[in-house]
C-alpha positions in Angstrom: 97.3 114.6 112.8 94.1 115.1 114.7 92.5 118.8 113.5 90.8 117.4 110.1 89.7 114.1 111.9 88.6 115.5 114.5 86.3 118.1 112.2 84.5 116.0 110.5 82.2 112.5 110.4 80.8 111.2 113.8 83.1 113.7 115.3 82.1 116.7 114.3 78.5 115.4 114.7 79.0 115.1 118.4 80.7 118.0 119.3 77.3 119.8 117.4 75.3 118.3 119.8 77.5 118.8 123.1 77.7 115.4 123.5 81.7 115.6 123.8 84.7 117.7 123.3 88.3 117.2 122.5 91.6 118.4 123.9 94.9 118.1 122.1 97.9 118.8 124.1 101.8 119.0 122.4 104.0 117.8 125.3 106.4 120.0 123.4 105.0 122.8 125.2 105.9 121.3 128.3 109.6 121.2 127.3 112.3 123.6 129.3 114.5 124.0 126.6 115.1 126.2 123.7 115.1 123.3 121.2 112.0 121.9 122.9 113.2 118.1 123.4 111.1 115.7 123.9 112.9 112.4 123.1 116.6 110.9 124.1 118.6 107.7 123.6 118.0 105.0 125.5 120.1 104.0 128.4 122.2 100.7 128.1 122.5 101.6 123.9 120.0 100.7 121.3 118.9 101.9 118.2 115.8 104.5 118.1 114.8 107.6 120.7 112.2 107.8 123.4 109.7 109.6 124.9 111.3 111.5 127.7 109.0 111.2 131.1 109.2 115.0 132.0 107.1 116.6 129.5 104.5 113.8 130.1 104.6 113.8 133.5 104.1 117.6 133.3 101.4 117.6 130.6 99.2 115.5 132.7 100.0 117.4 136.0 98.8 120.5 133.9 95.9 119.0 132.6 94.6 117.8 136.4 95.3 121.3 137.2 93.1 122.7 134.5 90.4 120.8 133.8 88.7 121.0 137.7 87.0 119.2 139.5 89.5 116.3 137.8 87.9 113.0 138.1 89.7 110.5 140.1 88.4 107.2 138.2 89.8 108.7 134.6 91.3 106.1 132.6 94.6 107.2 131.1 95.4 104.9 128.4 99.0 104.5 126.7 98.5 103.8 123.0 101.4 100.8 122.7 101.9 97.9 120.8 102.4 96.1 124.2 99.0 96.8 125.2 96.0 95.1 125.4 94.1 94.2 121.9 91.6 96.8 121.3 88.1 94.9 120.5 84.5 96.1 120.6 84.2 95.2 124.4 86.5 97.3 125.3 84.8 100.3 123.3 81.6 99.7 125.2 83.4 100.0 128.3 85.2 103.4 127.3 82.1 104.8 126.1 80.9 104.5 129.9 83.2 107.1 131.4 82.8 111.0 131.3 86.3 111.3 130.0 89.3 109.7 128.5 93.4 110.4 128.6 95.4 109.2 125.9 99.0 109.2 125.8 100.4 109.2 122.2 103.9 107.2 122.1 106.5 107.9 119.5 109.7 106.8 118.1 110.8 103.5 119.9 108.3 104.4 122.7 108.1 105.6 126.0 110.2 106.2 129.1 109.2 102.9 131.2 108.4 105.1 134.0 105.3 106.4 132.7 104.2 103.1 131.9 104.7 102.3 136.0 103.6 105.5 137.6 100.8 107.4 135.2 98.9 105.2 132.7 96.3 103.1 133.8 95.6 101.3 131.0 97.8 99.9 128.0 96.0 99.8 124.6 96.9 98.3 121.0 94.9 98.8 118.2 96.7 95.3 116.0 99.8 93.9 116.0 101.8 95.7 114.1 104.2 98.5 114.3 102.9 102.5 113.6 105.1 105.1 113.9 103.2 106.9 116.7 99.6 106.7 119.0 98.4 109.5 117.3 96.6 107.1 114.4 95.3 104.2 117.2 94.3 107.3 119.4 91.6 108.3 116.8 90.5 104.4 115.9 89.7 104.5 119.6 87.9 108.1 119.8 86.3 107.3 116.8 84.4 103.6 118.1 83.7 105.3 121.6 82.5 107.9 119.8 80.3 106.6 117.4 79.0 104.7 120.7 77.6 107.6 122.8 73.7 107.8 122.8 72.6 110.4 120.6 75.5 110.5 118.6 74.1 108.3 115.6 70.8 108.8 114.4 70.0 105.3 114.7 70.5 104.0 118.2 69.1 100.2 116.2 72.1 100.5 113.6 74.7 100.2 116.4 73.0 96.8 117.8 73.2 95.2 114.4 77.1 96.0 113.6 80.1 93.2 113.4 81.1 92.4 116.5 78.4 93.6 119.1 77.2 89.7 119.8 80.6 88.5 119.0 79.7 87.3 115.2 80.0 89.6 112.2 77.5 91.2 110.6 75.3 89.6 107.8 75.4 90.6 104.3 73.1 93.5 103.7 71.6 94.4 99.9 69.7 97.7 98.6 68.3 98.3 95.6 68.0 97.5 92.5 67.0 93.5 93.4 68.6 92.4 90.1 71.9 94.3 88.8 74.2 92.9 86.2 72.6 88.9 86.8 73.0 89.4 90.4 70.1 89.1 92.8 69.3 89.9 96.3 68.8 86.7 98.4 64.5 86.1 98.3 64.3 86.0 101.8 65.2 89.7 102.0 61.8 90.3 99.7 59.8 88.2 101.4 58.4 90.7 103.9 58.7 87.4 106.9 60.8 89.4 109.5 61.2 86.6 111.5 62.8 84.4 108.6 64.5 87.0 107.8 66.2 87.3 111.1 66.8 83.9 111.9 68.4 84.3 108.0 70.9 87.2 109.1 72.0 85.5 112.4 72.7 82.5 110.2 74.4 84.2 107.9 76.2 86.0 110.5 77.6 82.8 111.7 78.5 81.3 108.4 80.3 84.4 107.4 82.0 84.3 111.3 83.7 80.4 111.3 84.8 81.3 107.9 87.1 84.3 108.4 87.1 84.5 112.6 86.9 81.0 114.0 87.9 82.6 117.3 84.2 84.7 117.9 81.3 82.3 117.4 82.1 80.7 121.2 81.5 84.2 122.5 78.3 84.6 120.8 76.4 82.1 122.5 75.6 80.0 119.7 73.8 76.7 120.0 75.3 73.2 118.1 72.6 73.7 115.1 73.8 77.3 114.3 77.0 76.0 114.1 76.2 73.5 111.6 73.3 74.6 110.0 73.8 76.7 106.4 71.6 79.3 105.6 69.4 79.1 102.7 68.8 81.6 100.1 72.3 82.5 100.0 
């Protein structure tokens, strides 16, 4: 699930540089068993398996042991449909600390007492139901990732990107100007940067009330943005 992902795009880019490594642990090898278990029935009946707390438990007491001096602040994040909504904020914030631990659920979850007594943090990626973290552990490596300076080459092309002021991003063109009938707006050609921008962030808003009414009031955008269309569409 992770070894081709993690090999290639903006993560293989930042392990080149030393900007970041990854650690993959199998709590299967922190089983005591010669079939390895991992999982059991729930208590009280139910349909599904769960995540048993020991080999979790005992992963992350290994990886405290191992990876010295182990930093007390660490956030260790349960990937759960229960969790908090994953958004762009949050991705900022994770980009802040020198490491993250993320625990991959499976089945019909995890044993509630890892969820009281180890995570820190309870992260979903949508609501809807995956069959493990191991997909929503990646989404989340990949935009903290993608957020570490030096990572990208452009630091300008992160600033610019859907949800960064709370509005998505503008329509963007390249060439040819014409294809098929279609033109590029003629602000874009003008060479008037400044009508060009105040063009984007309209656009930006336009394209925001229409498919995410909920973002424009965290944008901080005035009564006439709101209202006003953009030309040159």
């Amino acid at each position: 699930m992770f070894s081709s992902p993690l090999g290639g795009g903006v993560f293989r880019i930042a392990q080149e540089k030393g900007l970041l490594s990854f650690s993959i642990y199998n709590i299967r090898d922190f089983t005591h068993d010669r079939h390895r278990t991992v999982d059991d029935r729930p208590f009280g009946g139910g349909p599904g398996m769960l995540l048993k707390p020991e080999p979790i438990f005992e992963a992350f007491e290994y990886i405290k042991k191992t990876n010295q001096p182990w930093k007390g602040g660490t956030p260790i994040i349960l990937l759960s449909p229960q969790g908090r909504l994953f958004n762009q904020q949050i991705a900022r914030d994770l980009a802040q600390k020198s490491a993250l631990l993320l625990i991959c659920g499976h089945y019909e979850g995890v044993d509630e007492r890892v969820k009281e007594h180890l995570a820190t943090d309870e992260i979903s990626i949508g609501d809807y139901v995956l069959s493990g973290g191991e997909l929503p552990a990646l989404v989340i490596a990949d935009a903290v990732t993608r957020l570490i300076p030096g990572v990208l080459g452009s630091e300008e092309s992160i600033k610019d990107e859907s949800f960064n002021e709370g509005l998505l991003e503008y329509p963007q063109y390249t060439r040819p100007a014409s294809y098929r009938g279609w033109t590029v707006p003629e602000i874009l050609l003008s060479g008037n940067h400044q009508e060009i921008d105040r063009w984007r962030r309209r656009k930006s808003m336009e394209r925001t009330l229409k498919h995410r009414q909920d973002l424009p009031k965290d944008a901080g955008a005035s009564p006439e943005e709101l209202e006003k269309p953009a030309d040159n569409c």
